[in-house]
N, C-alpha and C positions, 0 to 999 in steps of 0.2 A: 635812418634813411636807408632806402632798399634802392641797391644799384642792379638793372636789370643787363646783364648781358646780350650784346649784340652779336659779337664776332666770337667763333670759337677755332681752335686749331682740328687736327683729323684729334687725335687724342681725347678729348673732348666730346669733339660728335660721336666718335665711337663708344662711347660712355654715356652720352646721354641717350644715343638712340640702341643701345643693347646689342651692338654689332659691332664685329673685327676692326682692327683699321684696314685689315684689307680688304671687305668688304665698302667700305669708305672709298677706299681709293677706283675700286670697280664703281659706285655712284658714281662716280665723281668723270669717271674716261665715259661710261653711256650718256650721260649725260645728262643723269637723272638728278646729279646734286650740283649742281654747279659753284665754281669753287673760283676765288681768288688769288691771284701770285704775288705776294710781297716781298719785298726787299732783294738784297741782290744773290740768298741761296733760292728764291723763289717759295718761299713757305704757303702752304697753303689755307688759306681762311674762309669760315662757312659762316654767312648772315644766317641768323635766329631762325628767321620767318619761312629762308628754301630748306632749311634744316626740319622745322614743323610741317612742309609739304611731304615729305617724305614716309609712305606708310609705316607704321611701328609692326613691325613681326608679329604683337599679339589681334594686332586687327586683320591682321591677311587668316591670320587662324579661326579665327571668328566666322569671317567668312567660310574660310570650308569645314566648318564644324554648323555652319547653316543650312548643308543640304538637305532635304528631304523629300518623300517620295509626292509629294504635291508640287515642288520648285523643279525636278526634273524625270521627265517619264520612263526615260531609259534607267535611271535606278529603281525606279517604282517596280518595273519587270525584272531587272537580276535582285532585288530583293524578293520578290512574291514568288517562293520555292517551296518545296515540302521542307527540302533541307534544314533550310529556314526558322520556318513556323515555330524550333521550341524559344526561339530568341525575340520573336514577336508578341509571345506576353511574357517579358522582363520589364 
């Protein structure tokens, strides 16, 4: 039997999503991860589903490792230099 977790602590998130817990605790005050208070020292608890809404660090990477001189013009012109040129046939 496979039990799927729902709720996780900062600990937790910070481990599954590859991030500090205080980077956790910063999602969590913008208000990008929204978080629950439990019991009476107030712990905080993160549902699964806003925890997967959350971009993962290698997909933000991804994206800026997708520039190119066809997706913005302004790089197309401070790339296209004499300077340049010998790194444009590598």
């Amino acid at each position: 039997m496979v039990v799927v977790k729902e709720w996780f602590t900062v600990n937790e998130v910070a481990e599954y999503l590859c991030i500090s817990r205080r980077t956790v605790y910063k999602l969590t005050a913008e208000g990008r991860l929204p978080a629950f208070r439990i019991g009476k020292e107030r712990h905080r608890r993160f549902r699964k589903e806003d925890i997967d809404r959350i971009p993962h660090p290698a997909e933000e990477i991804d994206s800026i490792l997708t520039l190119s001189v066809k997706a913005d013009p302004v790089l197309a012109e401070v790339w296209s230099n004499e300077r340049d040129s010998a790194y444009d046939r590598i």
